[in-house]
C-alpha positions as CSV (number, residue, x, y, z in Angstrom):
1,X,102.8,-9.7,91.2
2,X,101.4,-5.9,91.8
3,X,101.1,-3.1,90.1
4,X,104.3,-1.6,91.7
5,X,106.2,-4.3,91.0
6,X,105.3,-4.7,87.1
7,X,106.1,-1.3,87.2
8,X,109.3,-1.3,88.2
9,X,110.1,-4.5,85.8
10,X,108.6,-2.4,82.5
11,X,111.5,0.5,83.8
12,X,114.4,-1.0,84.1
13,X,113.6,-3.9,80.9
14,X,115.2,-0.5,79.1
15,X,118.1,0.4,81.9
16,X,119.9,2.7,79.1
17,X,116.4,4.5,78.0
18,X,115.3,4.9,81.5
19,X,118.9,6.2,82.2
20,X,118.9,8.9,79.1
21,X,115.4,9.7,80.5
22,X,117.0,10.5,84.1
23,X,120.0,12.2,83.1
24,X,117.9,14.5,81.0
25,X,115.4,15.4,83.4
26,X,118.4,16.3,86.3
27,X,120.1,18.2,83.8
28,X,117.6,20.5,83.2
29,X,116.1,20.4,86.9
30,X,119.7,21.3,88.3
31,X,120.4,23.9,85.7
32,X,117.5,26.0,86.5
33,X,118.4,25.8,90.3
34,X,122.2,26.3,89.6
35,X,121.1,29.3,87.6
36,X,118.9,30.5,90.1
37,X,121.3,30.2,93.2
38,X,124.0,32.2,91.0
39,X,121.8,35.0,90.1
40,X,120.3,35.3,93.5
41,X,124.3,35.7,94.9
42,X,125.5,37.4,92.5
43,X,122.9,40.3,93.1
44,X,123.6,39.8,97.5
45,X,127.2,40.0,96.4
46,X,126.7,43.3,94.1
47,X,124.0,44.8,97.2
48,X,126.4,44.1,99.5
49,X,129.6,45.7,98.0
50,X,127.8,48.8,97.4
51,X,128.3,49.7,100.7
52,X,126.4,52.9,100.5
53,X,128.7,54.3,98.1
54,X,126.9,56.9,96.0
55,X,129.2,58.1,93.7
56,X,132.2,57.0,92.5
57,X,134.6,59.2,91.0
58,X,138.2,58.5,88.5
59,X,139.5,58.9,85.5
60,X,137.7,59.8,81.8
61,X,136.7,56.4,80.2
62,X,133.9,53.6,80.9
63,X,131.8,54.5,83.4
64,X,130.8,50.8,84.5
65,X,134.5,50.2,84.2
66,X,135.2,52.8,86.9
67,X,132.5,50.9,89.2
68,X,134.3,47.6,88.2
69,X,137.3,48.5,89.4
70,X,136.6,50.6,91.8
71,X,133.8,48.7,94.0
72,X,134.3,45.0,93.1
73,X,137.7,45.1,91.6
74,X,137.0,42.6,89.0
75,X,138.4,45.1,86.1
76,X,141.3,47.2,84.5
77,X,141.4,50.8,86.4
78,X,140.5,53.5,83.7
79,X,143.7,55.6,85.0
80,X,145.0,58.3,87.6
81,X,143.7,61.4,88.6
82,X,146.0,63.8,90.5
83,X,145.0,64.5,93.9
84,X,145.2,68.5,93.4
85,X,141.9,68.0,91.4
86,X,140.2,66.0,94.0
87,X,140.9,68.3,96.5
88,X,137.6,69.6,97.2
89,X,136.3,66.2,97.6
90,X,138.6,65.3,100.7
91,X,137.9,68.2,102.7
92,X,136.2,66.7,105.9
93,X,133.9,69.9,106.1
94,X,132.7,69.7,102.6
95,X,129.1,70.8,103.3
96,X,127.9,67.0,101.0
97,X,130.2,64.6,101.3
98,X,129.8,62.8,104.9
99,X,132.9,60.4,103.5
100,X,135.1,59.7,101.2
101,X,137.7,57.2,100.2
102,X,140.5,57.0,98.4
103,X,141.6,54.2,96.4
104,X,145.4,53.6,94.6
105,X,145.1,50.5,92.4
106,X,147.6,49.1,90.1
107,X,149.7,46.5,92.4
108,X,149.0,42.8,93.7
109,X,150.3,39.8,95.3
110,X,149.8,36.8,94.0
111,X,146.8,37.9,92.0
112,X,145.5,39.3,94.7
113,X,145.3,43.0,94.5
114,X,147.0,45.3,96.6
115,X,144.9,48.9,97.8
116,X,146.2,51.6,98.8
117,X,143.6,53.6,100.8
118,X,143.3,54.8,104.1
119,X,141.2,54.0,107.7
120,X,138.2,55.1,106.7
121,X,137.9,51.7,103.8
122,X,137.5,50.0,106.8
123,X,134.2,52.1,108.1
124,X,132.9,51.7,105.0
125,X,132.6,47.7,104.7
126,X,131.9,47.4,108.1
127,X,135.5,45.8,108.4
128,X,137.2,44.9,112.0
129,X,140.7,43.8,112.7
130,X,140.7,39.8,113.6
131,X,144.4,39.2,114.2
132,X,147.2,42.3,114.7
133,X,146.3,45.7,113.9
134,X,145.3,48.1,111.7
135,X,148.3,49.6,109.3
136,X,150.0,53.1,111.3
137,X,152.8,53.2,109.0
138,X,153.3,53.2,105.1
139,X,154.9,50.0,103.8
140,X,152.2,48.0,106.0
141,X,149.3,46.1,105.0
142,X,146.1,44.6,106.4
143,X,144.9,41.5,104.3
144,X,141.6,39.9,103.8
145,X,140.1,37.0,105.5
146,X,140.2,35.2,102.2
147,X,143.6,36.7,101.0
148,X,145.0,35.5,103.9
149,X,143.8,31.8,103.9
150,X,144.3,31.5,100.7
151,X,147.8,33.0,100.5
152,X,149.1,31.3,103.8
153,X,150.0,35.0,105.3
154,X,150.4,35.3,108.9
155,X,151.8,38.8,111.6
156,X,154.9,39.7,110.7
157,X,155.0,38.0,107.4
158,X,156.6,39.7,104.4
159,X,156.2,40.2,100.4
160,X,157.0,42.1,97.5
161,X,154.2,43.6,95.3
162,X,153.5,42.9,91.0
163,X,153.3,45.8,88.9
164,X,150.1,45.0,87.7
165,X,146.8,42.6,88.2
166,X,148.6,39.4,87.3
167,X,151.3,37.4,88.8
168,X,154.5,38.0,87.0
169,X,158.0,37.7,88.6
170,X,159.8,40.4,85.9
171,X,157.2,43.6,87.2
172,X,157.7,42.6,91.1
173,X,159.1,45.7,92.8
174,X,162.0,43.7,94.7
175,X,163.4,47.0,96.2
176,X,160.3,48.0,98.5
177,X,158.8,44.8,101.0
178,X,155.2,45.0,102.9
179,X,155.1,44.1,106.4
180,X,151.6,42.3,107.4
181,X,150.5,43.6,110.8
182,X,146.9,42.8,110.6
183,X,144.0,40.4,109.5
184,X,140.5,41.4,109.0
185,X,137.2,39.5,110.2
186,X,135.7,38.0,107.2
187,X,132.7,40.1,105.7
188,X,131.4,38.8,103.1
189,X,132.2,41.7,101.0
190,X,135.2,42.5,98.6
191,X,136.8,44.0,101.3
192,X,137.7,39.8,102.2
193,X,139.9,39.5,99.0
194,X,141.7,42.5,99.5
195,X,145.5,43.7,100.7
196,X,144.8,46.9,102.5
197,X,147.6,49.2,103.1
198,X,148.5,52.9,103.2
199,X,148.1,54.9,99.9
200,X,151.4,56.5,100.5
201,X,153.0,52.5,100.3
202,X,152.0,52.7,96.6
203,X,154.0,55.7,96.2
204,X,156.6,54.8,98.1
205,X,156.8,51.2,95.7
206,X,156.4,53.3,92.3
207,X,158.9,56.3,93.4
208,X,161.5,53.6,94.5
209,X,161.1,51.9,91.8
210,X,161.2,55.1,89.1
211,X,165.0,56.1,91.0
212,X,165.8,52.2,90.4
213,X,165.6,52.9,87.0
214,X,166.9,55.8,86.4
215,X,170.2,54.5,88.2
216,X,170.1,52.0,85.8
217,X,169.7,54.0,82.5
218,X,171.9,56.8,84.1
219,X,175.0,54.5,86.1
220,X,177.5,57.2,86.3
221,X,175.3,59.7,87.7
222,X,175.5,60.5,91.2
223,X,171.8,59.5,92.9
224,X,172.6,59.9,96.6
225,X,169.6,62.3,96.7
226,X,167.6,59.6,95.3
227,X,168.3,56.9,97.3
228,X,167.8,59.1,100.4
229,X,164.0,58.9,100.3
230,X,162.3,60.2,103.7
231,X,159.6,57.7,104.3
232,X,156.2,59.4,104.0
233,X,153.8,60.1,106.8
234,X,150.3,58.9,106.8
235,X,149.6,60.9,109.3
236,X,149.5,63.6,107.1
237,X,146.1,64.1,105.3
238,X,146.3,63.3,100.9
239,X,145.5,66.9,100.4
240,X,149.4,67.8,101.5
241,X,150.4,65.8,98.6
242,X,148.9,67.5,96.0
243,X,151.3,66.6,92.9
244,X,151.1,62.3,94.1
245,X,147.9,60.5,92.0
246,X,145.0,58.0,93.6
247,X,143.2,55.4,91.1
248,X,139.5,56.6,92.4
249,X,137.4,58.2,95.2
250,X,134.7,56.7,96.9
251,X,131.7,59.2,97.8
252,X,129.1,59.0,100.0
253,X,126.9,61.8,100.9
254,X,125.1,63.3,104.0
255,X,121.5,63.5,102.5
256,X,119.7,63.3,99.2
257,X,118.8,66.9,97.7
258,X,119.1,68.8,94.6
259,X,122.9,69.4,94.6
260,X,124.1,65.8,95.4
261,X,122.1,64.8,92.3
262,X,123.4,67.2,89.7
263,X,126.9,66.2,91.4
264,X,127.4,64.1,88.8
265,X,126.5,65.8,85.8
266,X,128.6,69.0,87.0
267,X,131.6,66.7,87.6
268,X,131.5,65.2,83.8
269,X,130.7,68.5,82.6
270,X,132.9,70.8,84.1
271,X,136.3,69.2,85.3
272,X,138.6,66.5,83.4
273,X,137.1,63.8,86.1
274,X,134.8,61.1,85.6
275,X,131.9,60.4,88.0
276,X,129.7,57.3,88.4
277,X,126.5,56.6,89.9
278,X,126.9,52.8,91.3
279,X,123.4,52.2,91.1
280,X,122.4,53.2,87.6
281,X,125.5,51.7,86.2
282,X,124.9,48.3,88.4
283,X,121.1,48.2,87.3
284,X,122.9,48.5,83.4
285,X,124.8,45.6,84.2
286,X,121.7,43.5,85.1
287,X,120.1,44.6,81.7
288,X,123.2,43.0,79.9
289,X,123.5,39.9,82.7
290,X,119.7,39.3,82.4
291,X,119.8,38.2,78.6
292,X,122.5,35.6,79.1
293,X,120.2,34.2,82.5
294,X,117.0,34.4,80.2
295,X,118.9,32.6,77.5
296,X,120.0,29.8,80.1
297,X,116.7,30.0,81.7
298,X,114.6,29.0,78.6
299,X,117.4,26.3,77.5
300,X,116.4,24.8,81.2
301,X,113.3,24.6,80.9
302,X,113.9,23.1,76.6
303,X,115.5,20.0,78.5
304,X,113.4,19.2,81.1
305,X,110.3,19.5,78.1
306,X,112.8,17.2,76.3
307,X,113.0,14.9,79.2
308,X,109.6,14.5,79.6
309,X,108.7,13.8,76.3
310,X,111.6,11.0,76.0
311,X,110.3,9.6,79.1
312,X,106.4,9.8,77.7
313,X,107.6,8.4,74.4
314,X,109.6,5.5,76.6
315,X,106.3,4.3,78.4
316,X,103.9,4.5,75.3
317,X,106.2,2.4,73.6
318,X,106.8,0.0,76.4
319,X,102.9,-0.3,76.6
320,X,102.6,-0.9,72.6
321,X,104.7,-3.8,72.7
322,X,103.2,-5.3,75.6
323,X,99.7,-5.1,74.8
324,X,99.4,-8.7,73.7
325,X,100.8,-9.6,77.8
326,X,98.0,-7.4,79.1
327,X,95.4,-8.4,77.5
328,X,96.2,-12.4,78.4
329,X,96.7,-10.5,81.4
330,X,92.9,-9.4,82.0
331,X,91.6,-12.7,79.7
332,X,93.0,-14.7,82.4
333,X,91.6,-12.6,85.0
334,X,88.4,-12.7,83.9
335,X,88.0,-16.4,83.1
336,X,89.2,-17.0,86.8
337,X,87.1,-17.9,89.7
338,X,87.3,-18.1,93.2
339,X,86.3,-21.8,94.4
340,X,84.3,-22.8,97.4
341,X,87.5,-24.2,99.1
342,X,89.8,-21.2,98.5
343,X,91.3,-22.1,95.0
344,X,91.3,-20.5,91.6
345,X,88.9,-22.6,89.1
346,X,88.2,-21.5,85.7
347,X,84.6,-21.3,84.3
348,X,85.0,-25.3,82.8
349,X,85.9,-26.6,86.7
350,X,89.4,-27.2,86.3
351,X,92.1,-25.9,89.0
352,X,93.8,-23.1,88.3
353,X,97.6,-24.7,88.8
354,X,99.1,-20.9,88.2
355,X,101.1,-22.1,84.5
């Protein structure tokens, strides 16, 4: 018998030590490479959604909240902010801003939220129409690749939006139905789990849906004005509505100089607006991700030390209780000699019979 064989006997004489030892040692191998696959997607997922965006600007509150829900819409929005004081921000010959986007959150489908926003979200992710068309009409929406596999949407297909980020049948606005007429390529961005449409479609829901319930608190009033809404033409720039609200704008600039990077400052300072620098807030949110990975990180590498001691431990003590078989092992191998016809003699003469 060799040396690989009596190995492999001394292993599996313990099958339950040597499978503690195993399962161990994999745990703690696999949770340092699960730990760093996640971390090195997570930041390609947070690079890539960034999508040159330099400022982002909303409603007083968190500032990493407003980047949250703003950029990866993965949290609450911090509020509304009337377009009248955003105004300067949309003008197309604004001597800084080379774009900007804006963003009406609030609504979703099936937990998958609902933006209103206009063409130029889809030159900012890079985004291109796969099926359909773009939207040209409010009450029309433009769904992800993954919103739309996962949802089963198709052309033509129709739905009714949730008040809110959660799927619940009492806040869906039955009175006012989206029309899909177009599905993007997938991106690999946010953009992928999204329902594009108009942002006058989110005023169009909420403003049907405020007359809905006046005419139920008020039934005897006449509300023929009401109900004679005009639909609203999104041909028509946001600055012509300045009394309708957006959730956020999206700002990026022409070049990097003095003004664009007091921006900021001047907008917290100076106006009832919130602005928020997607970089410094997303470096932030490393600092806080980066003790939780450390944490797992060290916890790793614990259990595969662990392992490796409960496998040393397993093969010392295999070898202490089987130090009386080795050494008959090498006695026998010593008082063994090879004879002139090919057999194994021992020192006294005698053949070697192998028992």
């Amino acid at each position: 018998m060799n040396l690989l064989a009596l190995s492999w006997k001394n292993l599996i004489n313990k099958p339950l030590s040597l499978l503690l030892s195993l399962v161990l040692f994999s745990l703690g191998v696999g949770l340092v490479s699960l730990l760093l696959l996640v971390t090195r997607q997570l930041e390609e997922k947070f690079e890539k959604n960034l999508a040159g965006i330099d400022l982002v600007i909303g409603a007083k509150g968190s500032p990493l909240q407003l980047i949250l829900s703003g950029m990866y819409h993965i949290d609450a929005p911090t509020g509304n902010i009337p377009i009248s004081e955003v105004r300067p921000f949309l003008n197309p010959r604004h001597p800084l801003i080379q774009r900007a986007v804006p963003l009406s959150l609030g609504d979703s489908y099936r937990n998958y939220r609902i933006v209103g926003t206009t063409s130029a979200f889809f030159d900012l992710y890079q985004a291109s129409i796969a099926e359909g068309r773009s939207f040209e009409n409010a009450m029309e929406a433009v769904a992800g690749a993954e919103a739309a596999r996962s949802l089963g949407l198709k052309i033509g297909d129709t739905f009714h939006s949730s008040h809110g980020l959660a799927e619940d049948e009492d806040m869906e606005h039955e009175e006012s139905t989206f029309t899909l007429c177009g599905i993007l390529k997938p991106t690999g961005s946010v953009a992928d789990q999204l329902i594009l449409t108009p942002a006058q479609s989110i005023w169009t829901v909420h403003d049907h849906g405020s007359v809905f319930d006046e005419a139920e608190a008020e039934p005897h009033e006449d509300h023929e004005d009401h109900e004679a809404h005009e639909p609203i033409d999104i041909a028509k720039p946001l600055t012509d509505y300045p009394d309708k609200d957006i959730t956020s704008l999206l700002i990026q600039f022409k070049g990097r100089n003095i003004q664009t990077l007091n921006m900021q400052r001047s907008i917290n300072e100076n106006t009832d607006l919130q602005a928020a620098t997607p970089a410094i807030e997303i470096t932030r949110l490393y600092t806080l991700m980066g003790l939780g990975a450390d944490a797992l990180r060290w916890l790793a590498f614990v259990i595969i030390a662990v392992s490796g001691l409960r496998i040393f431990i397993s093969l010392y003590s295999s070898l202490k209780d089987r130090r009386y078989d080795l050494a008959l092992m090498r006695t026998t191998r010593i008082f063994m000699k090879p004879s002139p016809k090919g057999r194994r003699e021992t020192v006294d003469g005698r053949r070697w019979t192998g028992r």
